[in-house]
C-alpha positions in Angstrom: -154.3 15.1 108.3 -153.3 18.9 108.6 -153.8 19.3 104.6 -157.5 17.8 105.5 -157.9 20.1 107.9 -157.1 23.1 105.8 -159.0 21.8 102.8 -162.0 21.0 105.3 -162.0 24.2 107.0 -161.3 26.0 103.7 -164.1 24.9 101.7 -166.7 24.5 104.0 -167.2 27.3 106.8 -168.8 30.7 105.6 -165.7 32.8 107.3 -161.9 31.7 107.2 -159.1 33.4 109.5 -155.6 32.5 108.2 -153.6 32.7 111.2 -150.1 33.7 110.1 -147.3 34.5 112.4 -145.2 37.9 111.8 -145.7 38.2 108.1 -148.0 37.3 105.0 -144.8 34.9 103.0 -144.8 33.7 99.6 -145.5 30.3 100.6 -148.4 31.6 102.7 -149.7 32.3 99.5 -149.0 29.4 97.7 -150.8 27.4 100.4 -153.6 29.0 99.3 -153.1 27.3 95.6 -155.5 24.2 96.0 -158.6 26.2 96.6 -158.0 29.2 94.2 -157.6 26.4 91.5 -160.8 24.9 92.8 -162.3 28.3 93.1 -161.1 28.5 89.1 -163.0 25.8 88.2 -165.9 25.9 90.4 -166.8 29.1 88.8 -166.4 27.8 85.5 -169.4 26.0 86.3 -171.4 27.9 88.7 -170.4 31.4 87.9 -170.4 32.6 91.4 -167.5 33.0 93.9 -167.1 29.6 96.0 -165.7 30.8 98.9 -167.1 33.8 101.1 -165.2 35.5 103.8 -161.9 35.1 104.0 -159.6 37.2 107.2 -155.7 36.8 107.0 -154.7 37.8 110.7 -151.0 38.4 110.6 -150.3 38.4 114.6 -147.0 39.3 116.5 -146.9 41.8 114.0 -143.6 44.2 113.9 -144.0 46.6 111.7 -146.5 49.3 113.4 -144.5 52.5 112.0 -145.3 51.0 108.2 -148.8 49.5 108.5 -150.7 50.1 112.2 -152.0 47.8 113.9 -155.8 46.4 113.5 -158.0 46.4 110.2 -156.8 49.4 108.5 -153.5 49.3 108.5 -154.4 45.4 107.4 -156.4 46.3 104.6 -153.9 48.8 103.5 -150.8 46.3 103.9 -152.9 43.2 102.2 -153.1 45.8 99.1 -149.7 45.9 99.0 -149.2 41.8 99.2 -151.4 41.1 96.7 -150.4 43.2 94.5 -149.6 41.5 90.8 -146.5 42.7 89.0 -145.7 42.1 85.5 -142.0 40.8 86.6 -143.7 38.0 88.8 -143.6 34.3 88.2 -147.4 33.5 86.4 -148.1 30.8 88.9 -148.1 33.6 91.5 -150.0 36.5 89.5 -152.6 33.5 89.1 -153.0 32.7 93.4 -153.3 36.5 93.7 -156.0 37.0 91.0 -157.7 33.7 92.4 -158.1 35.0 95.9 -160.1 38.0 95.3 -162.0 36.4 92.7 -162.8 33.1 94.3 -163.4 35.0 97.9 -166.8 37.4 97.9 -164.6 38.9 101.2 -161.0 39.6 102.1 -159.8 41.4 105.0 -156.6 41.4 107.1 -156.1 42.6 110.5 -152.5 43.1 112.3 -152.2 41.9 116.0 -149.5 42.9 117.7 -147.4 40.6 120.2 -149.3 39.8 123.5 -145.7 40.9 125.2 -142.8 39.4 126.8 -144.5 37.8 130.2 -146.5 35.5 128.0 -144.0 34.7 125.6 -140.9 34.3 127.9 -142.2 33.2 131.9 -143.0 29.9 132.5 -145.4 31.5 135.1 -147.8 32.8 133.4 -151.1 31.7 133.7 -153.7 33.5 131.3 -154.1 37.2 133.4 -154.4 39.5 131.5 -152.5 42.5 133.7 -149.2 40.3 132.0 -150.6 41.1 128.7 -149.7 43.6 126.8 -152.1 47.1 126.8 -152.1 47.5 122.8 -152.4 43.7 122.5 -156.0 44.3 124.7 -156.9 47.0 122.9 -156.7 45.2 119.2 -158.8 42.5 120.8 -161.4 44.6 121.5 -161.3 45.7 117.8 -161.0 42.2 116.4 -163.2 40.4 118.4 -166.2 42.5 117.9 -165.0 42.6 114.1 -165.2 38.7 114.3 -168.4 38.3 115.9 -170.5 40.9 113.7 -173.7 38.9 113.1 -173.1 40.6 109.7 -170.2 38.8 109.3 -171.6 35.2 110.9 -173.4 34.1 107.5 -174.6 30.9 106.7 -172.7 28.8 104.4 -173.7 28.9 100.7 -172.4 26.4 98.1 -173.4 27.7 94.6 -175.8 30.3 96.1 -178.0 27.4 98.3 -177.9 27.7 101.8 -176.3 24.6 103.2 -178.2 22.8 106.1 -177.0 20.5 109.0 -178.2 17.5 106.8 -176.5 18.9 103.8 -173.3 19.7 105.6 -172.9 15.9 106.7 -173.0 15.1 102.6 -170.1 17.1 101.9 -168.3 15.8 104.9 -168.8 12.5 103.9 -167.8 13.7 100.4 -164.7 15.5 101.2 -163.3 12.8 103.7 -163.8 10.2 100.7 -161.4 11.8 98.5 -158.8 13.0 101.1 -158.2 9.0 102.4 -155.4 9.1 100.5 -151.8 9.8 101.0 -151.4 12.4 98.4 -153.5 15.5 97.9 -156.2 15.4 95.7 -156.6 17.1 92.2 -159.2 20.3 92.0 -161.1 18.4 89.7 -161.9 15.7 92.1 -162.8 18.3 94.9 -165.4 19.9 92.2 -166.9 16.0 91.7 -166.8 15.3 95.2 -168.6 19.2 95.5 -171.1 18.6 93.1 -172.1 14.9 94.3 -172.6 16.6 97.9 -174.5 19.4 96.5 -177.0 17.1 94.8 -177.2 14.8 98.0 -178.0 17.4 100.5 -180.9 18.8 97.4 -182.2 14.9 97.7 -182.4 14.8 101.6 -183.7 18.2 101.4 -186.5 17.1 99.2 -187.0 14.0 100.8 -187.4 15.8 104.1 -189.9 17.9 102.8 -192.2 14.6 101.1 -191.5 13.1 104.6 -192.6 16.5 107.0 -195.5 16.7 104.6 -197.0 13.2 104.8 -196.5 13.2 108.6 -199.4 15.7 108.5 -201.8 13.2 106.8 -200.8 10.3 108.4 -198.4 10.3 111.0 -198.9 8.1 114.1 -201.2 10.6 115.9 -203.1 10.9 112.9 -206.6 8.4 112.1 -206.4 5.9 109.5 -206.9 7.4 105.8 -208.2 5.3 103.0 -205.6 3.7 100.7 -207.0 5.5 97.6 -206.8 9.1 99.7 -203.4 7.9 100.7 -202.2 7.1 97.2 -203.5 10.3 95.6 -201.5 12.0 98.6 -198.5 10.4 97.7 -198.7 11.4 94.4 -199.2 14.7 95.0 -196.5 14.9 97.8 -193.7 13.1 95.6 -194.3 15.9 93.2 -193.7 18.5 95.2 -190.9 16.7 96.2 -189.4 16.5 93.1 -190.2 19.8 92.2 -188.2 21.1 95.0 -185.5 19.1 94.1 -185.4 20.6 90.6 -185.2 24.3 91.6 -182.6 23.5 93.9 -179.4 25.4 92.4 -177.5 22.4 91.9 -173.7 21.2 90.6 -173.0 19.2 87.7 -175.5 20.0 85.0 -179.0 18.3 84.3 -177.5 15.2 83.4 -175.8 14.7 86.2 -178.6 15.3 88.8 -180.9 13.4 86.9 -179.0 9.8 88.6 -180.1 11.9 91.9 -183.7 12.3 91.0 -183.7 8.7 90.2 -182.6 8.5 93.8 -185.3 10.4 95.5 -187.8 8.8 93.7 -186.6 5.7 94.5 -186.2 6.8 98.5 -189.5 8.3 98.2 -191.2 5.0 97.4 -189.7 3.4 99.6 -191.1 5.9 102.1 -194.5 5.5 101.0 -194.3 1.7 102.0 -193.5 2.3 105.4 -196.3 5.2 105.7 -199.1 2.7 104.2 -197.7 -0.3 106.4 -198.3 2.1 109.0 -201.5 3.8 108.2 -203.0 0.0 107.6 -201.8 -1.2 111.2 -204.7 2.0 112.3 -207.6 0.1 110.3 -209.5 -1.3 113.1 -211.0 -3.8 110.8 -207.4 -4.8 110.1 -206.7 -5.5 113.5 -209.8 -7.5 114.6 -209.9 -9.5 110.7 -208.3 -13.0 112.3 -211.0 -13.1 115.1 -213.5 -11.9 112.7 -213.2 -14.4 110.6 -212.5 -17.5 113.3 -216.1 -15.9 115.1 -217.7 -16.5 111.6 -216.7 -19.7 110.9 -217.3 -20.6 114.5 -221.3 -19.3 114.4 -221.3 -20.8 110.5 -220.1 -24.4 112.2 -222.1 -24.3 116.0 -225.5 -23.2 113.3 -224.5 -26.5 110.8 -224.3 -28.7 114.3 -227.8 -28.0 115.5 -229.0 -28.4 112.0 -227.0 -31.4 110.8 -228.4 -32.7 114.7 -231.8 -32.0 114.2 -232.1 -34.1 111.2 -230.0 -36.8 112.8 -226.6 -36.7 111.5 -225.1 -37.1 114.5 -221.7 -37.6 113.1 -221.1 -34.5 111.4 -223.1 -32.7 114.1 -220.1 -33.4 116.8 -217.3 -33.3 113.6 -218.7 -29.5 113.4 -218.5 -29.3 117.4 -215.3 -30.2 117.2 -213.9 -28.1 115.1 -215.6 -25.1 116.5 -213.6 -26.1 120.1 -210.5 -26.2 117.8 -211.4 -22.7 116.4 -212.0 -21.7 120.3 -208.9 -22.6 121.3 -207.1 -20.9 117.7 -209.1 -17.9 119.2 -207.7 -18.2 122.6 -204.0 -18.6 121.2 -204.4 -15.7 118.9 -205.5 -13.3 121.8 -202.3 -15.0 123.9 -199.7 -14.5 121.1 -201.4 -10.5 121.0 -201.3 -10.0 124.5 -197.5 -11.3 125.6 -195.7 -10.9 121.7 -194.7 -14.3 122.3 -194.8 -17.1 119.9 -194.7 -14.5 117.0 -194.4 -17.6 114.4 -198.1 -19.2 115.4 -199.6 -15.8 114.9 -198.3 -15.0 111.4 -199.4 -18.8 110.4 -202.6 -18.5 112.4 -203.2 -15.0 110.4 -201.8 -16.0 107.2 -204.6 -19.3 107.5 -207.4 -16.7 108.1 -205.8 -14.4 105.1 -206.0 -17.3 103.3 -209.7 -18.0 103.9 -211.1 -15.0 103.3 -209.5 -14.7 100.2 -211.0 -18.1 98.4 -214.4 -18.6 100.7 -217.2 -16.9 99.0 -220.4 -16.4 100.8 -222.7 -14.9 97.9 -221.5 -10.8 97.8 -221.7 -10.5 101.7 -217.6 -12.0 102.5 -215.9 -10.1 99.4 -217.3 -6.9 100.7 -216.7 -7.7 104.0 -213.0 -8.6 102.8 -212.8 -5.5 101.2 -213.1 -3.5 104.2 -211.0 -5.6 106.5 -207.9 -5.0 104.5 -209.0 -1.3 103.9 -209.0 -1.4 99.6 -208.4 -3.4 97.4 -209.7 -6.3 95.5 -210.1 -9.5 97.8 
């Protein structure tokens, strides 16, 4: 978990403070191996640094006669730390070369000890008249330092800004490949990096398709005609996938191009639930199962005064039947609308009046008629 933490906090916040205690030690700097060998690799690839600001803050710091206190004296004794000697072992000339390579910032700042009240009586309780005066007056120096909205950047991964959306991907990414027990090779980090980096460029595109078709036919919007809507969509998934493309991206053409697959894939799926939507706004949709039942109903109470008035009695009350029948289908339908209950009966009762207007043809008047119910389309 702490190694998570580190690689977590390393690789994905714009600024980093490495809180050391006393000193800046060997194996300080060997902690720092992991992400310098990622950096290494990363900008194999991208050819920018990965990693942006990175502040060692060496506190309880004893040595104020050799290097002061605060960022100067910090700057001036980090120098001297990283410095690479010819009689050094390779593995450490390397981790010094990687940090400022792999980091676009590095600073250090000395903090002295808060004093001897804080670190020695059980009493004390956060006041600052126990703490020491220099102590005070460094904090004044760092926090301001800190809090520089120069220095509060956003995070960029291979020179894209990284959004809230995007920075869930590499969470997700990064806590895949640190499930288990032992720490994970650079290389994987750079996959897991890359797939992230592609992710967050398809929600980002996605997002974009999605904000733009909520202007032409979002719920407050009227209903537009499925041809309209279908040249829309074609238009907008462009776009889409345009953006997508200049994205700055990890992993080379060939590896994004699974991700575009994915966006267009997401993106049709989108464009289902916008027409399903946009179709529920027809009107003609809405009213087409009484539509047609009140057709049939006029067609049938018409054939019983005629089939009457020539004395076919018979089929004159079989049409007044049915036509009570079709009353109470009416009657049902209007129920099932008005409570949501009985969901079953309606989609049977609609799927009968589908049905019929699909293979009853009533010269050129019904397919028309058809046509416009469903809003396009061939009947």
């Amino acid at each position: 978990m702490e190694w998570l933490l580190r690689v977590s906090f390393c690789l994905l916040p714009p600024f980093q403070i490495y809180n050391l205690s006393q000193n800046i030690q060997e194996d300080d700097l060997q902690q720092l191996q992991l992400f310098t060998e990622y950096g290494r690799l990363a900008m194999d690839e991208i050819f920018l640094k990965p990693f942006q600001t990175l502040m060692f803050l060496v506190r309880d710091w004893s040595f104020p006669y050799e290097y002061p206190y605060g960022l100067d004296g910090g700057m001036r004794f980090l120098d001297k730390r990283l410095e690479v000697k010819s009689h050094q072992h390779e593995e450490i000339q390397n981790v010094r070369k990687h940090i400022h390579s792999c980091f676009t910032n590095v600073s250090c700042f000395l903090l002295p000890h808060p004093g001897l009240k804080v670190a020695t009586s059980p009493n004390f309780d956060g006041r600052l008249t126990d703490i020491a005066d220099e102590f005070k007056d460094q904090l004044l120096q760092l926090i301001p330092f800190v809090l520089d909205p120069r220095q509060l950047l956003e995070k960029e991964i291979n020179g894209s800004k990284v959004t809230c959306r995007g920075l869930l991907e590499y969470f997700r990414a990064y806590i895949k490949i640190y499930q288990g027990e032992d720490l994970p090779h650079p290389k994987s980090m750079l996959q897991a990096t890359a797939e992230a980096n592609n992710l967050a460029a398809v929600a980002a595109a996605k997002d974009l398709y999605y904000s733009n078709m909520e202007k032409i036919c979002g719920g407050d919007k009227p209903f537009v005609a499925p041809e309209v809507l279908g040249e829309q969509h074609k238009e907008q998934s462009t776009r889409a996938v345009q953006h997508f493309q200049r994205i700055k991206k990890m992993g080379g053409s060939e590896f994004s191009q699974a991700y575009e697959e994915q966006l267009r894939k997401e993106i049709a799926e989108l464009f289902q639930d916008f027409a399903k939507h946009n179709q529920s706004k027809n009107i003609f949709n809405t009213f087409r199962t009484p539509a047609i039942v009140l057709s049939l109903i006029m067609a049938l109470y018409l054939a019983s005064g005629v089939t009457g008035f020539v004395g076919l009695d018979v089929a004159a009350q079989l049409c007044n039947l049915v036509v009570g029948l079709l009353f109470t289908t009416l009657l049902v339908w209007g129920y099932i609308r008005y409570s949501g209950q009985y969901r079953e009966v309606g989609v049977i009762i609609d799927g009968i009046a589908d049905f019929l207007l699909q293979k009853v043809r009533v010269g050129g008047l019904l397919p028309s008629l058809g046509w416009r119910w469903r809003g396009g389309g061939s009947p």
